[in-house]
N, C-alpha and C positions, 0 to 999 in steps of 0.2 A: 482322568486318572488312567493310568496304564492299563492296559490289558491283561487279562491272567493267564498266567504262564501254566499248562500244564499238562503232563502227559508228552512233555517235549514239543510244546505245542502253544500257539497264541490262542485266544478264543475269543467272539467279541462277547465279552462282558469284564466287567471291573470285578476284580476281587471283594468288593465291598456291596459289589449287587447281590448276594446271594442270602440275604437275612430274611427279605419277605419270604421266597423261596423254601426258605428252612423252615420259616414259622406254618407255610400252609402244611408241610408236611407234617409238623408236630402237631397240628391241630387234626390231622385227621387218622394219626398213626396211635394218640395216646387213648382215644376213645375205644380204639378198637381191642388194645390192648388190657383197657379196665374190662370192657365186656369180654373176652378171652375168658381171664382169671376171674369172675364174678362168675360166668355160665359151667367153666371147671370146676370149681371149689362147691359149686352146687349139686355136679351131678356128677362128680368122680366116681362116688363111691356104690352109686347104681346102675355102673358099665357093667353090664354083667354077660352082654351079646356079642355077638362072634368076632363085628369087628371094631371091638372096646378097645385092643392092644393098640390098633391101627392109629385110630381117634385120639387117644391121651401121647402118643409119639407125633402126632402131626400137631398139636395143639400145644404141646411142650413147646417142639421148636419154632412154633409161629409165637409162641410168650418170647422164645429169645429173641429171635430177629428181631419180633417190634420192639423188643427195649434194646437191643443195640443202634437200632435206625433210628429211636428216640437219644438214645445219647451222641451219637453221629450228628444229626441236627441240631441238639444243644449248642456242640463242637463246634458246630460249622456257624450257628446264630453268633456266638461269643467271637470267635477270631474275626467273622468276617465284617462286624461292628465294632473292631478297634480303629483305633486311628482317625485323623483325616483325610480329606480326598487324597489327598495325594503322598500321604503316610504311607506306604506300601510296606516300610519294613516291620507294622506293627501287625501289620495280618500274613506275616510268612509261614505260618503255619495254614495257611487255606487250604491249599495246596497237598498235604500230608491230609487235612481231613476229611479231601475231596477222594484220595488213594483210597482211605477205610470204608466209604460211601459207597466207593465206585464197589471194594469189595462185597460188601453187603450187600449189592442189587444184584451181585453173579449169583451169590447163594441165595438170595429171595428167587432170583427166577430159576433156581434148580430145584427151589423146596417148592414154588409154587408148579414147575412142570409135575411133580408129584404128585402133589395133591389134586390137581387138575387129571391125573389118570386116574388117582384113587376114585376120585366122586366117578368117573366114567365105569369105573367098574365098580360100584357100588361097595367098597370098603372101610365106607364110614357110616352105613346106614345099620343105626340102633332104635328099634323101636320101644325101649325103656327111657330113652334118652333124644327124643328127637329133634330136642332146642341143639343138640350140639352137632348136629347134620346142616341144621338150617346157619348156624353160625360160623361153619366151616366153608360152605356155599357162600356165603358174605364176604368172608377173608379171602379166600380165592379171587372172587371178583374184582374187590376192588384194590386189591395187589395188580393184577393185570390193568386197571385202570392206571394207575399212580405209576406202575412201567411203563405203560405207554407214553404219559404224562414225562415222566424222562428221560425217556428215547426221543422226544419230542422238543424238548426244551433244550439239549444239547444238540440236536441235530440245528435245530435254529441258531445255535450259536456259535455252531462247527466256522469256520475259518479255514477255506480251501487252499489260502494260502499262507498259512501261519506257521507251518513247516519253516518257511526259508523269509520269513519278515527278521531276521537277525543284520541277514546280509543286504536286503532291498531296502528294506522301508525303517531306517535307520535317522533319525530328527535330525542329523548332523549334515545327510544325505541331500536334506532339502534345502538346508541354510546356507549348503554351496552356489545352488544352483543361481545364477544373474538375472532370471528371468523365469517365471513358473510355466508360460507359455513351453519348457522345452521338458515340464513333467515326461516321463518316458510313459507309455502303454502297455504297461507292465499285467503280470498274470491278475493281479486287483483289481487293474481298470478292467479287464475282459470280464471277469466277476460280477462287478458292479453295472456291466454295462446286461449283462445278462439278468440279472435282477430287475433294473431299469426295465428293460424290454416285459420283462413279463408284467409287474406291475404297470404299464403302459397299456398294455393287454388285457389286465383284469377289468383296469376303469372304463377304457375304451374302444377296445379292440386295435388300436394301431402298434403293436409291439413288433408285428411286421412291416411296417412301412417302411419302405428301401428311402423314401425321401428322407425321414427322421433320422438318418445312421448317424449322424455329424452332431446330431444333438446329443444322440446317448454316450456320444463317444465322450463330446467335451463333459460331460453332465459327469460319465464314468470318472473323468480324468480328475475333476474335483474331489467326488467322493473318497476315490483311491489315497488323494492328499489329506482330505481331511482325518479320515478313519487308516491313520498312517502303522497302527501298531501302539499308537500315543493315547488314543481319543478312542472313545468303544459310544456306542448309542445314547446310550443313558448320559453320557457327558451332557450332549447336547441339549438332550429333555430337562435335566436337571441345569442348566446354566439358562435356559429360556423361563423356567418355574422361577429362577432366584431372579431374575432379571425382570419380570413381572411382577412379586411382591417387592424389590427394591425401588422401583416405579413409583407403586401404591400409597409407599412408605415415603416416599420422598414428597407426592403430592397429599399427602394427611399432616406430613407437619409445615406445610408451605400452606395450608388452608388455615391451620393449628395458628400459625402465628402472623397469617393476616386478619384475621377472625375471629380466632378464639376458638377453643376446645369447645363450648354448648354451639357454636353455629349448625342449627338445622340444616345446611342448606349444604356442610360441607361434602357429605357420601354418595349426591346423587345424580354426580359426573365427574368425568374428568376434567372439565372445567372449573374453573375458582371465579366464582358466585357468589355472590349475596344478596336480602332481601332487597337493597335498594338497588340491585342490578337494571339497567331499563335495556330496552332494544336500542342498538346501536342504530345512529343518524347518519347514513352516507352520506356527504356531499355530492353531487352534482360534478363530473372531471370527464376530459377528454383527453386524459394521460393514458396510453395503452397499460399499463400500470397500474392504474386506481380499480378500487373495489368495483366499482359495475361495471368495468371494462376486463377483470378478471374472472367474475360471475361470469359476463358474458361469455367467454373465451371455454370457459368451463363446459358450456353448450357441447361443442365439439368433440372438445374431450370424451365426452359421454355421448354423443352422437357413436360413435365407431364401435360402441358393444353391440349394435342395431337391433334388432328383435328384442333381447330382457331388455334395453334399456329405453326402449320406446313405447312397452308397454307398461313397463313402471310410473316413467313423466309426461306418456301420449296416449293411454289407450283407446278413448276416440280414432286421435289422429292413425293409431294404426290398425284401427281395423279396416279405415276409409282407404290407406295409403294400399292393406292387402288386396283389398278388391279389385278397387282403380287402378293404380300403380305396377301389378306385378305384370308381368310378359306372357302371363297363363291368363291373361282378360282381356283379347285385343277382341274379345266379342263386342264389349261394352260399346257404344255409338259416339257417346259423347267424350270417349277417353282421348286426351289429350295425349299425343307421342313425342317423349321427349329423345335423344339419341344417350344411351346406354354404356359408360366407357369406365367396365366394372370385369373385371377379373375373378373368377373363381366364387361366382357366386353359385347360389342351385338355380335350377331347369329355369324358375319362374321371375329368378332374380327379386325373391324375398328380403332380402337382406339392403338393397337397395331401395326397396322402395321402406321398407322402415328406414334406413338413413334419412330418407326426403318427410321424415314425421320433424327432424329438426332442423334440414336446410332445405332452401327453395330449391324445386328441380332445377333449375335454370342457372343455378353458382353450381351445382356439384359438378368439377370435373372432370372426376376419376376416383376410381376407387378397387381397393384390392384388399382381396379377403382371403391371401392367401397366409397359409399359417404353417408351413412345413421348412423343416433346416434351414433355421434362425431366419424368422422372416415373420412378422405380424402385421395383421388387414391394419391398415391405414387409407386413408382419401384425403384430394386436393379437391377442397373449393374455395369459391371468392365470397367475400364478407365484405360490400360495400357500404353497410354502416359504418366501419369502420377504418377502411381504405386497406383490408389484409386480406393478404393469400394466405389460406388456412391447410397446414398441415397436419393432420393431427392422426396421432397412432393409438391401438388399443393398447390395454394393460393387458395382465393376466388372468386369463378367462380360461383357458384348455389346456388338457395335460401336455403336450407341447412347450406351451409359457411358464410349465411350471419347472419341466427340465432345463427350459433358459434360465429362470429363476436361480437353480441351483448348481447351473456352470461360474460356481462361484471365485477360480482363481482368479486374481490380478493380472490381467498380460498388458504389454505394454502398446500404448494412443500411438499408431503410426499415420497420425493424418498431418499432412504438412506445414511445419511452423512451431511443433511440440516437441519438447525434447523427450529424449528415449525413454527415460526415467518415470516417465507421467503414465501412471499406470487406471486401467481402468477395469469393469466386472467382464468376466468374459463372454459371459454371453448375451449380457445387452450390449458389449459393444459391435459383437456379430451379426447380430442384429441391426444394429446402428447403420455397418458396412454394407449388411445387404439390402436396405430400403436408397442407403444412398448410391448404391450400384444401379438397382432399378429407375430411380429417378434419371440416370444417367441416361440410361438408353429410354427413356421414355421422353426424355428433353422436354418434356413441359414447366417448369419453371422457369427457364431461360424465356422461353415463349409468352409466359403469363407477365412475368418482370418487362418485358421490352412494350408488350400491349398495355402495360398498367406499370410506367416508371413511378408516379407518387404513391402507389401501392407497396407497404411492405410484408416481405412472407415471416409467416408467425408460426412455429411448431409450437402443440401443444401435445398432451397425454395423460392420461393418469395411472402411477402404480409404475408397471414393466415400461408402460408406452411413455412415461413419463422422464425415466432413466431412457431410453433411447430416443426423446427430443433431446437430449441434452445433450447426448452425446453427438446426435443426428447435427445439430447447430454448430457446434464446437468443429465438425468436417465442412459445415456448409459459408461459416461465418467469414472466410477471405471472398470467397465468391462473391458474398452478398452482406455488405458491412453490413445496411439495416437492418438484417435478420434480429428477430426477438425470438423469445422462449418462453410458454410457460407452463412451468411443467410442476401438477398435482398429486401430490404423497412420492414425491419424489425419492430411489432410494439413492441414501448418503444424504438426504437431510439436509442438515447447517455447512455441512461438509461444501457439498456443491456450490451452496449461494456463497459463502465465502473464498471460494475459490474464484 
């Protein structure tokens, strides 16, 4: 839905977001109001102390305010729950009952600075009447809460550059452009990229890393397209909510009418099951292809998250692997020294030696754990079970993978033999580019293909590392025709394989 216009101004939120909003207010504005006029009506008439005048003038005008801030909220529940998403013209009144609001919160916090100097100079203390001291102390309080509350909740949804999204950030602006790759870096992306940074920050402290600029940049450049003036937050939460129960919905009547409505069996997977379901019977195959040769492969894949994922599937194996294996135990006598050709690992080369909980020392060789400006740990070994050079890359694991994750424009495959048009995600393909940059100057594929020609090299990954074998192949596949792929929860799906 659009964004709501107001005050001469974008804001990210939907005109249509503002009904929960309203309703907490009324929920906590109409109580205060009943007990008001219940503690007044009870002890009016026994003000009879010095600062009685005071007390019934401040309690008056806190009766008006909250029934204006209570009809204000009405206003604003009703208009801002007409229509549908993308109805704007039926909540144009939002807008006008945001102006009477906004009014109402000037004079709440001029009645409330009042009253807050009253109680400092004690001109509401009646000791004939002391419930209405203590309830006056209430109303004060939690009027400064519920300001704070919305000083708070518009500042979060303040839009630093909403002023001038007339001229910039314009839908028409973007369906010019031939290629998204040439988005400009506009005051939103610097925005977002500023966000990015501290959120980067908050989870991990790397919001300063001068390595990561090129991620937040492309990450920024995304966001700025997406959240264009068009799209405000809640789009998104709300279109991932419908897009989850319409999932649900689609596999309950595809159980429905393979099965039938009583099938026990149908709520308790995503799978479609029944009681006569058996464990499926692999055949026996030596197709790089077939199910135990894609189990196998999967190894790898999950080899490269090293430490979680060797303590998950090995923890034996890697408590043995920390002791023996790391480069902090050349005490041990009987340790076996293997040569080391690992990048970016720590001091003791931890990380390597859980990779060797799922390959022999002796195939791994190489490995890089480096994870800064579009770049994920990946390692080459050899797999003589099966006659492959195994490439295989992580998914996303670190806040890093996750602003690759969501360098979500299209720019366009310039790897040679694609034509221009062939678009792919931008920051797994950056990715893509820089593992196969590296591989370049590391020349070990050429090396490994010449020593091992009946060997072929296999990328694999899963998740992010999965989108970047694919991509990674699609750059490597004239070099090396028998390259394979295979790559787990791969994103784009059906997309890819039918391509």
């Amino acid at each position: 839905m659009p964004a709501l216009e107001a005050f001469g101004r974008k804001w990210e939120i939907g005109s249509d977001d503002l009904v929960y909003p309203s309703i907490r207010n009324l929920l906590i504005r109409i109580p205060w109001l009943i007990a008001t006029a219940v503690v007044y009506s009870k002890k009016h008439k026994t003000l009879e102390c010095v600062g009685a005048e005071y007390i019934e003038y401040f309690l008056y005008g806190s009766m008006a305010i909250l029934s204006l801030m209570a009809l204000g909220d009405i206003l604003l529940i009703y208009n801002s729950s007409r229509g549908g998403i993308m109805e704007t013209e039926a909540r144009r009144f939002v807008p006008l009952c945001l102006y009477f609001k906004f009014l109402l919160y000037v004079l709440e916090l001029a009645w409330n600075i009042l009253g807050t100097y009253g109680l400092t100079q004690r001109f509401f203390v009646c000791k004939e009447a002391p419930e209405t001291h203590i309830l006056i102390q209430g109303l004060i309080i939690c009027n400064w809460v519920i300001l704070g509350l919305f000083l708070f909740f518009w500042l979060f949804q303040y839009d630093p550059c909403g002023s001038n999204f007339h001229t910039e950030y314009k839908l028409e602006n973007y369906e010019n452009l031939d290629n998204t790759h040439e988005l400009p870096f506009t005051g939103r992306s610097h925005l977002w990229k500023y966000r990015l940074k501290i959120l980067s920050c908050l989870i991990c402290g790397e919001g300063k890393s001068k390595s990561l600029q090129n991620v937040y940049e492309e990450a920024a450049r995304g966001f700025a397209y997406v959240f264009d003036g068009i799209l405000v937050f809640s789009d998104i939460v709300a279109g991932l909510v419908l897009q989850c129960l319409r999932t649900e919905l689609l596999r309950k009547k595809l159980n429905e009418n393979l099965y039938g409505a009583q099938n026990p069996f149908s709520y308790k997977s995503s799978i479609n099951y029944d009681p006569m379901t058996r464990k499926l019977t692999v055949p026996e195959s030596d197709d790089w292809n077939s199910i135990p040769a894609i189990l196998h492969y999967l190894n790898y894949a999950l080899a490269i998250f090293t430490i979680p994922s060797a303590y998950y599937y090995h923890a034996g194996k890697l408590a043995k692997a920390l002791c023996l294996k790391t480069q902090c135990c050349n005490f041990v006598p009987w340790r076996k020294q293997y040569p080391i050709f690992a990048e970016h690992d720590n001091c003791c080369y931890g990380k390597t030696a859980s990779l060797r909980t799922f390959i022999k020392d002796e195939d791994l060789v190489y490995a890089s754990y480096d994870n800064s400006d579009f770049c994920c740990p990946f390692f080459i070994a050899m797999d003589h079970s099966t006659k492959s050079i195994i490439v295989a890359i992580r998914g996303s694991f670190s806040t890093v993978d996750m602003l690759v994750d969501i360098s979500v424009t299209p720019i366009p495959i310039d790897f040679p033999g694609y034509p221009p048009n062939f678009k792919a995600h931008r920051g797994i393909l950056n990715v893509s580019k820089v593992i196969k940059r590296k591989l370049d100057q590391l020349d070990i594929l050429p090396k490994l293909a010449k020593a091992y020609p009946e060997y072929k090299i296999l990328l694999t990954g899963l998740s992010l590392g999965a989108g970047v074998a694919t991509l990674l192949s699609l750059a490597l596949r004239f070099e090396y025709p028998t390259l394979k792929c295979i790559a787990f929860s791969t994103p784009g799906g059906k997309k890819i394989v039918d391509f």
